[in-house]
C-alpha angles and dihedrals in degrees: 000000000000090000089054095052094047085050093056097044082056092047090050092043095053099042092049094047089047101041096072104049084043084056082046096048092046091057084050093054090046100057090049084058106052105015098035118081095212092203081058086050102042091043101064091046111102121244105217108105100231097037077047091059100043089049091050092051088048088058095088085079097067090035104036109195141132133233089295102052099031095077106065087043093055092037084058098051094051085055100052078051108255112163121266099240080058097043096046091040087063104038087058103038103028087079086060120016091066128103099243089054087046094049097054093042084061103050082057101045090033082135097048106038092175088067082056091045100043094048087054090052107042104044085052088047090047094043097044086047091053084039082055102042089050092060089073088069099081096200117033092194098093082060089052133087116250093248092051087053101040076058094057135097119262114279090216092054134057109246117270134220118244092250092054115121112279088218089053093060121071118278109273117248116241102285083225082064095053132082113229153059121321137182129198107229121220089272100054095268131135117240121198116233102183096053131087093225104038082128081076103053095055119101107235111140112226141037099247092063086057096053085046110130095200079055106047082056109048083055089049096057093044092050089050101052075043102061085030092064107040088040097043090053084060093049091047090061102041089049090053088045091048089051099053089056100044082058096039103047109067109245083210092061086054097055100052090060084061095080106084131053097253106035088055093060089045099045087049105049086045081048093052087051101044092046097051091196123166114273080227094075105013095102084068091050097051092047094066081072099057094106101059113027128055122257088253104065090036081061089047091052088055102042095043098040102061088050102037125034143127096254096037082053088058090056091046097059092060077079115021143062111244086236081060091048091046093056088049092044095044093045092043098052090047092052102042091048087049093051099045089043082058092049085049105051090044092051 
């Protein structure tokens, strides 16, 4: 029974601390959507694969959200047709490379400003390199889940702003034959919830209904309670899940593993995983470990965590395919183990 209880009190803690960057992270969405003219977007990106990459992962600085937060904003961004190297750079580097997560990493390292600097610089290193790899892979749609790609442009056509021409797009399929969510306007018409362009598939008449402002908000908040429902579903179970762990697996276990150079990178990034805790406070939490464990492995716990957890995992697979999740989580937790070994050997 006390297990139990400690169980719930996790789950509580991690679903309040989350819910609030995930709300965060859904406004942000939302003004992609409606504010945002995707063709503007997509056209200053670069298009090399690798610079692609580096800029996506800059991107936390201008959408500063965590790994909460950060999906919906990155989900967005693959439907209005951003490249993958872009999309992923910033899905992996936007948690940590942003000025609220560096803030509060330095209150914590104050006195050790390298940890605050390495983890900077490596997430951004690691993020821009899994950004990079995924570009070999020419369409990213067999990776998505069928809802993310039924929300993407055309591959045949070249993505199109909201105020194009509705006879210019292709003609839209029976909304009885699509997966998705769907709400009846004021005139009787379905409006598509999932997709970057449902503005398009209403039926309003006339262009200036569509520049409306009363009526770009009212979409976005529908789209908002929207997102916020069906992600925070998915939060609500990877958080249940997170908390079960973090009582089942003995804490002690973990720490004897922290003795050698090479166990303590792996305990802590497992650690990292297994905690799910916001990137936001994390540093704090890290640093109750300092103790303990090496600097390296404390870096590796704050450069893996914010890309990789249990509850992060959940909200990933609102877009991709687990075989997707499988190759980021396989690729982030090799390089980040490579990078802080290095730190490690050289200090």
């Amino acid at each position: 029974m006390n297990q139990l209880h400690n169980a719930f009190t996790l789950f509580l803690s991690l679903l309040v601390e989350a819910l609030p960057f995930l709300l965060l992270g859904v406004l942000f969405s939302g003004l992609l959507l409606l504010f945002i003219d995707e063709r503007k977007l997509t056209s200053v990106l670069p298009r090399n694969p690798l610079l692609g990459a580096f800029v996506g992962s800059l991107i936390g600085f201008l959408f500063p959200v965590c790994e909460c937060g950060n999906v919906p904003v990155a989900r967005r961004l693959i439907t209005q047709g951003v490249s993958a190297p872009v999309a992923i750079g910033f899905l992996l580097a936007a948690p940590t490379v942003n000025p609220i997560v560096i803030w509060a990493t330095w209150i914590a390292f104050r006195d050790q400003p390298e940890i605050v600097v390495l983890r900077v610089v490596l997430s951004l290193a690691i993020a821009t390199i899994i950004g990079w790899v995924f570009s070999a892979q020419a369409d990213l749609r067999p990776l998505l889940q069928t809802s993310v790609v039924n929300s993407m442009p055309s591959p045949t056509k070249k993505p199109r702003g909201y105020w194009s021409d509705v006879s210019q797009r292709e003609a839209p399929v029976s909304a009885l034959l699509q997966s998705g969510t769907f709400l009846i306007s004021g005139s009787g018409q379905t409006i598509r919830m999932d997709t970057a362009t449902f503005p398009m598939t209403a039926a309003v008449g006339t262009t200036k209904s569509l520049k409306s402002l009363k009526y770009r908000l009212g979409l976005f908040l529908d789209n908002s309670v929207l997102e916020l429902r069906e992600l925070g579903a998915v939060l609500i179970v990877g958080s249940a899940i997170a908390s079960v762990i973090q009582v089942s697996a003995p804490r002690e276990l973990i720490l004897s593993l922290g003795q050698g150079p090479i166990t303590s990178i792996i305990a802590m990034m497992v650690l990292a995983a297994v905690v799910s805790i916001c990137s936001t406070v994390d540093s704090f939490f890290a640093l109750s470990f300092a103790s303990a464990f090496t600097p390296a492995s404390l870096l590796a716990f704050l450069i893996f965590g914010p890309m990789i957890d249990l509850k992060g995992i959940g909200l990933m697979l609102s877009i991709f395919k687990s075989r997707a999740i499988i190759y980021i989580f396989a690729l982030a937790a090799q390089l980040t183990f490579l990078f802080t070994l290095i730190y490690q050997m050289i200090y």
